[in-house]
C-alpha positions, -999 to +999 in steps of 0.1 A: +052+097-110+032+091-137-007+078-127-008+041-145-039+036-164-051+002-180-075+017-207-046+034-227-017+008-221+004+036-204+039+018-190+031-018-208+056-036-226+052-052-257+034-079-247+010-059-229+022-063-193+029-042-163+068-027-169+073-022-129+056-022-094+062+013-098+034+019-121+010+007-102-014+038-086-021+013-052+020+016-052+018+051-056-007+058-034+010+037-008+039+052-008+017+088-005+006+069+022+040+060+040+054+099+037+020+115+057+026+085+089+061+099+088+049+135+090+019+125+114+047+106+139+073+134+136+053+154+167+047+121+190+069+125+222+104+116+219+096+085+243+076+070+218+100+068+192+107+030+195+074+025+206+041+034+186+064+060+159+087+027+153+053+007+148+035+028+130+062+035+105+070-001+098+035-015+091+029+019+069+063+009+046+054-029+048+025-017+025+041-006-007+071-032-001+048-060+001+030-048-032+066-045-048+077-080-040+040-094-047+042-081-082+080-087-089+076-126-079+066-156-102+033-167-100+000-151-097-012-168-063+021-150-052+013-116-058-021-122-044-007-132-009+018-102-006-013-084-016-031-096+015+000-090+037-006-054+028-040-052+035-027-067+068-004-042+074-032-015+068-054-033+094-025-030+115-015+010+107-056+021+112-057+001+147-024+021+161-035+051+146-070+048+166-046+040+193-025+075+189-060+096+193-069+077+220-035+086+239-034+119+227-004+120+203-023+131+174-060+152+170-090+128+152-082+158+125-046+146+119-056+109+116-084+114+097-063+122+064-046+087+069-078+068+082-095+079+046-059+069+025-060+036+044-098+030+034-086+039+003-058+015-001-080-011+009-103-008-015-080-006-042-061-040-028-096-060-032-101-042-068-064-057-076-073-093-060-104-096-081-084-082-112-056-107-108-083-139-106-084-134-148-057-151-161-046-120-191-046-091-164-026-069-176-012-061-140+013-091-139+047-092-155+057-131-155+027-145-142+018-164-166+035-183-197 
């Protein structure tokens, strides 16, 4: 996927918004994101696979799905609520990940990777938020008239 960039007007239309959710890097990285908890959880014992794996994997692919619909809906306070349901859901991912070291299903070494994408993620949500409270951001598609 191609990394989005603001400065140069990569994946814009012609009125100088956002083509897709896809081009958004917090997107991208989510979605980076969601393939390492699925690598992480594939060595967690086989009784935890409704359990903490079924957890962990939801609230990892609630991240990049709640910054798909955000963007894709109508109104700017919109995409700025589905933008705090992911950092939500990243709250959520970091807390049962602290609870898989602590039980032993993964090493602080095999977390840590995810532990520094969430904090990532996170600060790239708030960067969005702020970016979204001007009213040309070139991050919406039909935001504004």
């Amino acid at each position: 996927m191609k990394q989005w960039r603001e400065e140069t007007g990569e994946n814009m239309n012609t009125q100088g918004k956002l083509k897709s959710y896809k081009d958004l890097l917090v997107w991208q990285k989510s979605i980076a994101l969601v393939k390492g908890i699925y690598r992480l959880t594939r060595s967690f014992p086989p009784d935890e696979r409704f359990g903490l794996v079924s957890q962990l994997r939801r609230a990892a692919v609630s991240v990049p799905s709640n910054i798909a619909e955000g963007q894709s809906r109508h109104t700017c306070g919109e995409f700025v609520q589905f933008l705090s349901h992911a950092e939500g859901s990243l709250a959520e991912l970091e807390t049962q990940i602290l609870i898989a070291v602590d039980l032993d299903f993964c090493s602080q070494e095999e977390a840590n990777q995810a532990l520094a994408q969430i904090e990532e993620l996170q600060r790239m949500l708030n960067s969005l938020r702020q970016k979204l409270a001007t009213r040309h951001s070139p991050l919406t598609t039909r935001h504004y008239a």
